[in-house]
C-alpha positions in Angstrom: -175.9 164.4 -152.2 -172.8 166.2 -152.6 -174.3 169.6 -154.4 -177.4 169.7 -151.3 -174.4 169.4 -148.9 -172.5 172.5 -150.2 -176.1 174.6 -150.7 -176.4 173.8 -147.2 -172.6 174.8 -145.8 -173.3 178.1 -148.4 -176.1 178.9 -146.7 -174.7 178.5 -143.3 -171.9 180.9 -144.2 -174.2 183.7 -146.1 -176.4 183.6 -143.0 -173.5 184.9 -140.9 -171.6 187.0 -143.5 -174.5 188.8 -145.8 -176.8 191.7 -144.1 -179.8 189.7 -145.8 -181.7 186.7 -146.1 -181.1 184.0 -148.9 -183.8 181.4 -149.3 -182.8 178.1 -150.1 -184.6 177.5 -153.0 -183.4 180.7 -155.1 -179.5 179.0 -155.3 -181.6 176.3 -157.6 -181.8 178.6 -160.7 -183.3 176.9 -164.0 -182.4 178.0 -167.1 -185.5 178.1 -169.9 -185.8 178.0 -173.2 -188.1 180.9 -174.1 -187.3 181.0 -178.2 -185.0 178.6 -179.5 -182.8 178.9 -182.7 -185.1 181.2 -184.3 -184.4 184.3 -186.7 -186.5 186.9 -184.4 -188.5 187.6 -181.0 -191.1 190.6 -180.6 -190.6 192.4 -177.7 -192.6 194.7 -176.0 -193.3 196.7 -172.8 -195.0 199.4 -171.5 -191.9 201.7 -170.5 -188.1 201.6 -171.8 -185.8 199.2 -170.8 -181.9 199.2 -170.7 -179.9 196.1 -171.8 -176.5 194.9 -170.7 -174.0 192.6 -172.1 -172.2 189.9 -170.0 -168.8 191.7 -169.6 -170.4 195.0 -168.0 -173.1 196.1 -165.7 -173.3 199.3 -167.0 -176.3 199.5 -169.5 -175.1 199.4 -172.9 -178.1 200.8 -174.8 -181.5 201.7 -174.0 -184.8 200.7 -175.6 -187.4 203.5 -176.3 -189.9 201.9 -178.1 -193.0 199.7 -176.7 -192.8 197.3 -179.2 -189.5 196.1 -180.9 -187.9 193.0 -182.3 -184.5 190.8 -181.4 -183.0 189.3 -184.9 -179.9 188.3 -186.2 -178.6 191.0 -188.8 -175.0 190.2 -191.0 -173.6 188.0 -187.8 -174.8 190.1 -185.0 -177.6 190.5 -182.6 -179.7 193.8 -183.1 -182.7 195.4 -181.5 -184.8 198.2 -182.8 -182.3 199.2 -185.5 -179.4 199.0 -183.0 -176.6 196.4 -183.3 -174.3 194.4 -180.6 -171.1 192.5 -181.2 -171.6 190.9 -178.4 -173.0 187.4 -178.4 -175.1 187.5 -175.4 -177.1 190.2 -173.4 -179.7 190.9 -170.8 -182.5 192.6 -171.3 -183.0 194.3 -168.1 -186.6 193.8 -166.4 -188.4 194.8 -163.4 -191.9 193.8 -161.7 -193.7 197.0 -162.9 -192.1 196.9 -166.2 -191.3 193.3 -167.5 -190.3 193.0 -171.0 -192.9 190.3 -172.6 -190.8 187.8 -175.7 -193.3 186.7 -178.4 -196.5 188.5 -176.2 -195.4 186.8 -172.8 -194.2 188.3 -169.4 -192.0 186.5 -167.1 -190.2 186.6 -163.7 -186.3 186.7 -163.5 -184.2 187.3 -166.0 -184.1 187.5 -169.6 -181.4 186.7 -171.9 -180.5 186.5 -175.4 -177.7 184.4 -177.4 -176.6 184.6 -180.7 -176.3 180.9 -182.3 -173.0 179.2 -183.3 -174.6 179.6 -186.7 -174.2 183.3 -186.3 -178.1 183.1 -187.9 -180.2 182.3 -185.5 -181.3 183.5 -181.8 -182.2 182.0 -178.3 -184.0 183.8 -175.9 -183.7 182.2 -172.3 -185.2 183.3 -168.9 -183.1 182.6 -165.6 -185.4 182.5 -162.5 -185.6 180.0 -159.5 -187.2 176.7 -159.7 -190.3 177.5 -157.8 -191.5 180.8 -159.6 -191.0 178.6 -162.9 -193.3 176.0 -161.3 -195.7 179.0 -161.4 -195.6 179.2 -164.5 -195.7 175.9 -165.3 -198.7 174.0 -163.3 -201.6 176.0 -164.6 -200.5 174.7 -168.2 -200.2 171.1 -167.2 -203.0 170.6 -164.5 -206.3 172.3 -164.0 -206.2 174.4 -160.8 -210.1 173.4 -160.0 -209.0 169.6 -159.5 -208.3 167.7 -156.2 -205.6 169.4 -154.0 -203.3 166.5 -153.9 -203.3 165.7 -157.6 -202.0 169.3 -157.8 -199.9 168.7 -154.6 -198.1 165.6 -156.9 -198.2 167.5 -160.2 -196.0 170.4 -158.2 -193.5 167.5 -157.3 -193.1 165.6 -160.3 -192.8 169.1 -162.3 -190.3 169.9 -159.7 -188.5 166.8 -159.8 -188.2 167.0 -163.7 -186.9 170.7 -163.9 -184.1 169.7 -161.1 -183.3 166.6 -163.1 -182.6 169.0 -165.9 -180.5 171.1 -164.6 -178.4 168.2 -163.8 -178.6 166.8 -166.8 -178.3 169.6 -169.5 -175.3 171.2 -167.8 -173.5 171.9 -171.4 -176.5 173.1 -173.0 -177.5 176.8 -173.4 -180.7 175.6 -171.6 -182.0 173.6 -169.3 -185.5 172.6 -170.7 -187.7 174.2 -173.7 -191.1 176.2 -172.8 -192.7 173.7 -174.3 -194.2 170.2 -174.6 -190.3 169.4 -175.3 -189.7 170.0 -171.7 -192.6 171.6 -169.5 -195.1 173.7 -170.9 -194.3 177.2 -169.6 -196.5 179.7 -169.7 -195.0 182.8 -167.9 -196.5 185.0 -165.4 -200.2 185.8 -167.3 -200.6 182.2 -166.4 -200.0 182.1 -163.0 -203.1 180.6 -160.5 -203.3 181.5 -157.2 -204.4 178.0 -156.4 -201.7 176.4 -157.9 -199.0 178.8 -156.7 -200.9 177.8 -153.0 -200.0 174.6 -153.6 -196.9 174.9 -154.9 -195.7 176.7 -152.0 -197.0 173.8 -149.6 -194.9 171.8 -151.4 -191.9 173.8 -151.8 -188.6 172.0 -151.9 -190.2 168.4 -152.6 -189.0 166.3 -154.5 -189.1 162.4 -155.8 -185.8 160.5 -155.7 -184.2 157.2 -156.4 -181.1 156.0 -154.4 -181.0 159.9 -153.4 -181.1 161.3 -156.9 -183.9 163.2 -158.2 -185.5 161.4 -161.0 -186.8 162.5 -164.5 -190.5 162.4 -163.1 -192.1 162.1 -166.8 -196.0 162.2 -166.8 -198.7 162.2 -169.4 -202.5 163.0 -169.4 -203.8 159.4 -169.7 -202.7 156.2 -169.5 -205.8 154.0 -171.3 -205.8 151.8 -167.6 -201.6 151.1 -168.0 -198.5 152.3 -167.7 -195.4 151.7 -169.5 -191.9 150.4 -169.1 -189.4 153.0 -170.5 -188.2 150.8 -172.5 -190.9 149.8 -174.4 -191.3 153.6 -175.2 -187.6 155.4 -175.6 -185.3 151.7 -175.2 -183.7 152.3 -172.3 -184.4 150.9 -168.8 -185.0 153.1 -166.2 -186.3 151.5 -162.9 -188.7 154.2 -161.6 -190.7 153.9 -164.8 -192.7 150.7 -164.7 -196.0 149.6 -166.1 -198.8 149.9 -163.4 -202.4 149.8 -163.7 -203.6 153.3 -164.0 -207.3 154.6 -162.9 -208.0 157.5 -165.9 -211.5 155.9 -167.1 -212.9 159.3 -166.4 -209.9 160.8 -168.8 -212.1 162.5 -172.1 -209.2 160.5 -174.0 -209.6 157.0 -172.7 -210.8 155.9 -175.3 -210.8 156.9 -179.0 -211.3 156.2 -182.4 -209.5 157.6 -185.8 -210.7 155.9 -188.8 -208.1 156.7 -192.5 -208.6 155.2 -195.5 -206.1 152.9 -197.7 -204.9 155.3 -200.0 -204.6 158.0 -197.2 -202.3 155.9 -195.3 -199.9 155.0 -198.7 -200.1 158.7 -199.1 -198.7 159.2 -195.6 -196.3 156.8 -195.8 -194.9 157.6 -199.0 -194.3 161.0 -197.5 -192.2 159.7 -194.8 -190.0 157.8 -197.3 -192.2 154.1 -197.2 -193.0 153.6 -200.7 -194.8 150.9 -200.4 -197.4 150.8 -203.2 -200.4 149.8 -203.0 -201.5 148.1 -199.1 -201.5 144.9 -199.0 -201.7 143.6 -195.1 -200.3 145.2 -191.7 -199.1 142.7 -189.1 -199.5 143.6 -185.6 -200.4 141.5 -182.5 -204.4 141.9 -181.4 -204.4 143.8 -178.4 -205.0 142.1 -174.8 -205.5 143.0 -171.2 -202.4 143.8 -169.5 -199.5 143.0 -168.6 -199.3 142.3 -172.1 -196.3 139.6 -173.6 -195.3 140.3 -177.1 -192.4 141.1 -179.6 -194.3 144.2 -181.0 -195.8 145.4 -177.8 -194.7 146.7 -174.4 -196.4 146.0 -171.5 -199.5 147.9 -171.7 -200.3 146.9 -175.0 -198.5 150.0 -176.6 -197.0 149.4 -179.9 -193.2 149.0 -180.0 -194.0 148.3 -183.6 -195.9 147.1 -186.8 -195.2 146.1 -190.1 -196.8 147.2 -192.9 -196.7 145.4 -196.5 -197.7 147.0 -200.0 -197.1 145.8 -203.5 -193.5 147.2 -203.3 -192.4 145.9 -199.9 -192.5 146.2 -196.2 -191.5 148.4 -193.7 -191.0 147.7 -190.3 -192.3 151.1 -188.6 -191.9 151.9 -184.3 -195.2 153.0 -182.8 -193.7 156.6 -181.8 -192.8 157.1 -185.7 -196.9 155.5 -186.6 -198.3 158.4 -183.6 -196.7 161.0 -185.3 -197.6 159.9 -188.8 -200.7 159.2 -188.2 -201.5 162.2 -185.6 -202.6 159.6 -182.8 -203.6 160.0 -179.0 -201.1 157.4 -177.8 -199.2 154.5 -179.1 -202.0 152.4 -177.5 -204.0 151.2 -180.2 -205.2 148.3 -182.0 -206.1 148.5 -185.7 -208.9 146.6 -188.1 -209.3 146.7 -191.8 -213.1 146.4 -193.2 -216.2 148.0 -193.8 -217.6 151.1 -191.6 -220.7 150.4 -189.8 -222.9 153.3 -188.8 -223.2 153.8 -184.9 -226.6 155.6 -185.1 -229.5 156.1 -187.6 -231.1 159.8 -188.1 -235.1 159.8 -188.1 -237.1 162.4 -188.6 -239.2 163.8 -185.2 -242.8 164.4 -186.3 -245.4 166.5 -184.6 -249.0 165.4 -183.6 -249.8 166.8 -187.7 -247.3 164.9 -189.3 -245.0 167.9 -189.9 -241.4 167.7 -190.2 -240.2 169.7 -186.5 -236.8 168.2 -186.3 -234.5 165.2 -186.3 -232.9 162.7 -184.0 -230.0 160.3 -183.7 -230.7 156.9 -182.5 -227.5 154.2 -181.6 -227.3 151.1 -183.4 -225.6 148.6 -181.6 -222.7 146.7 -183.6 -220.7 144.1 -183.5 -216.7 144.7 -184.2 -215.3 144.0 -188.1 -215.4 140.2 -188.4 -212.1 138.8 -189.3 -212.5 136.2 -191.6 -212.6 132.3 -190.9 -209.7 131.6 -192.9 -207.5 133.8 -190.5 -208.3 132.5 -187.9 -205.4 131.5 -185.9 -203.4 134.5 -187.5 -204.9 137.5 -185.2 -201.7 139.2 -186.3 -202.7 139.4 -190.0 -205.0 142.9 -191.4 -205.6 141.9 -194.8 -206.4 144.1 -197.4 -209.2 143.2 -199.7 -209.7 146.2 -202.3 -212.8 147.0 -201.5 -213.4 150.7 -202.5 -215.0 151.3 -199.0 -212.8 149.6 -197.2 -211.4 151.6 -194.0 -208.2 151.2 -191.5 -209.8 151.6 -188.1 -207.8 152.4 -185.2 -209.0 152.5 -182.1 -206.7 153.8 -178.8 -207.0 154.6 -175.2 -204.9 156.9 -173.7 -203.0 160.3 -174.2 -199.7 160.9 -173.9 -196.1 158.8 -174.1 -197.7 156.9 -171.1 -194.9 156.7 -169.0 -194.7 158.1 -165.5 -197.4 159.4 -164.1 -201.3 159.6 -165.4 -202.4 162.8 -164.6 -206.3 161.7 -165.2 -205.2 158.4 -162.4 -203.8 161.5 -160.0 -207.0 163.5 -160.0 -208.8 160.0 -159.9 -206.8 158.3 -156.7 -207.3 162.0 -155.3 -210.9 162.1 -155.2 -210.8 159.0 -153.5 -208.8 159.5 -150.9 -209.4 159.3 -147.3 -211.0 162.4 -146.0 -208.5 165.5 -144.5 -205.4 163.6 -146.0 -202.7 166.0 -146.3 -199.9 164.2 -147.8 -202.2 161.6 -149.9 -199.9 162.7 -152.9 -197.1 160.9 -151.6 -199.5 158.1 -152.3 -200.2 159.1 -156.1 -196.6 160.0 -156.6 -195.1 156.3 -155.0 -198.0 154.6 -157.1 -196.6 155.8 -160.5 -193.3 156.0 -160.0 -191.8 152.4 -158.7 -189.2 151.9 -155.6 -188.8 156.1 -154.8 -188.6 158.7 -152.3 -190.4 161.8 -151.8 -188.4 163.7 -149.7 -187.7 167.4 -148.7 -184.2 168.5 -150.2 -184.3 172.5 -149.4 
């Protein structure tokens, strides 16, 4: 509360001592990770461009060519054949000549830092919060869906880039261009439809005892939520389980299906040598709220053991969905035999002759387990059978905690008709005991 009470005495004093206006929302500058500890960045642009360095305003050199590259060359930082000793510096941009890093244009400022390890490169871009938002909502929201899912995407993408820039105050960057932080995707992505909306919402933001929170959201939940615990170990109180409404998500549900020796494989390559499998514990999934050692609230896995011939290892579920390339950590897994789902017949004409072929569903029944584990849902044991199969099916997409961006667009087609602010609604749905509130 202290920082929005100085923006606001600033702004008081610029209005009566500078010739021009100053919005509000250009003193919250974010700071973004464009290319990050790399050897290199392309540039290019259609006319030259001069660059700067941080102790002078003057233009140190100037770049001819349309296309050129940033790189780290014996300690220093060097563009198109021409070297600085400097360790950071601007390239300077304007809006009818923007200098585009790795292919991609972007508003505000662009600079470049040479590493600690005197190797490697970052590339950052400096611009205010809501021209990054731009950028930002077309990549994580379709602009066709329901104006207040995109009214509560805007906030809770607002809310997280302002809790970054509290938070990463030592760092050379506030968030990544990336899944890391936010997807960014600079100003070739920008939608006029999201930018609408944007703007309708500008300044809003989600808080919790009056700070803005890390507003964290997913695709898909699989119908739950989970406590932040359960997914990164510690508590956070604005991130609780709640039943989520994403049945029309295309990754509610799914199915991956690996074989024995593909998972040893896996696993041996992640440093579990475990031999040959021999049984996986995990508790059978149940409706939530879900109690259980291995499993957080929604049923997402916390963790699972997995035994072989050589020993066990005790493996977290975020460690088996990046192994194993899965949706979510909500899953449930079965070892057996693969039954077919369809059968293909051949479609005949009225002469008998072969014109084509169709698929028709065979209903079946889920692998058995066997009477004598009964009692012991827990237990996956491997037989040996040369067809047997490890069959994991999952709901969801995404770390699931936060909000569902499939239960947004879902709770916004079904609200009341002409609701304006029906996103304070979503937003105070997923994201327990908060605020939304208008800070600039």
């Amino acid at each position: 509360m202290r920082k929005e009470a100085l923006l606001i005495f600033l702004l008081v004093v610029m209005q009566f001592f500078m010739p021009f206006e100053v919005k509000a929302a250009d003193l919250y500058q974010i700071n973004v990770g464009l290319v990050t500890n790399q050897f290199s960045a392309e540039l290019t642009s259609e006319k030259p461009f001069n660059i700067i360095v941080k102790s002078n305003s003057k233009p140190k050199a100037k770049i001819d060519a349309k296309k050129s590259y940033v790189s780290v060359k014996n300690g220093k930082l060097n563009i198109a054949g021409k070297s600085f000793n400097e360790e950071e510096i601007e390239l300077l941009q304007s809006d009818d000549n923007r200098v585009a890093v790795n292919r991609k244009k972007y508003r505000g400022r662009l600079l470049v830092k040479l590493n600690d390890d005197k190797k490697t490169l970052t590339v950052c871009n400096i611009l205010p919060v809501e021209e990054y938002l731009y950028g930002v909502l077309p990549k994580e929201i379709m602009p066709l869906w329901p104006e207040e899912a995109i009214k509560a995407q805007a906030v809770a993408a607002r809310s997280f880039a302002l809790s970054a820039i509290e938070k990463n105050k030592t760092s050379s960057y506030d968030v990544k261009a990336t899944e890391m932080g936010q997807v960014y995707g600079g100003v070739d992505e920008e939608h006029s439809l999201t930018n609408k909306y944007i703007d309708m919402t500008r300044g809003i933001v989600i808080t919790y005892k009056g700070k803005t929170i890390e507003a964290f959201y997913h695709s898909s939940a699989g119908g739950y939520t989970e406590n932040s615990e359960n997914i990164w170990g510690s508590f956070v109180p604005y991130l609780r389980g709640v039943v989520d409404v994403d049945q029309e998500a295309p990754k509610y549900a799914w199915e991956k299906i690996v074989t024995p020796m593909e998972l040893e494989q896996i696993l041996k390559a992640a440093g579990y040598n475990l031999g040959k499998l021999k049984l996986i514990k995990l508790t059978a999934l149940k409706q939530p709220p879900v109690e259980s050692f291995d499993r957080g609230i929604s049923g997402r896995v916390k963790q699972m053991t997995i035994t072989g011939e050589k020993g066990s290892a005790v493996i977290e579920g975020n460690k088996l969905r990046s192994l194993l390339q899965l949706n979510s950590t909500l899953f449930d897994i079965t070892v057996g035999l693969v039954k077919p789902n369809s059968i293909e017949v051949p479609v005949l004409d009225k002469f008998g002759n072969v014109v084509g072929k169709k698929n028709i569903p065979i209903k079946t029944a889920d692998v058995e387990v066997p009477s004598y584990l009964h009692g012991f849902d827990d237990l996956r044991i491997f037989t040996g059978d040369k067809n047997e199969k490890i069959i994991i099916k999952g709901r969801g997409w995404g770390h699931g905690l936060g909000m569902s961006q499939w239960g947004a667009r879902k709770m916004a087609l079904d609200a009341p008709k002409n609701s304006k602010e029906y996103y304070k609604n979503i937003l105070a749905h997923y994201y327990t005991g908060v605020k939304v509130q208008k800070i600039y």
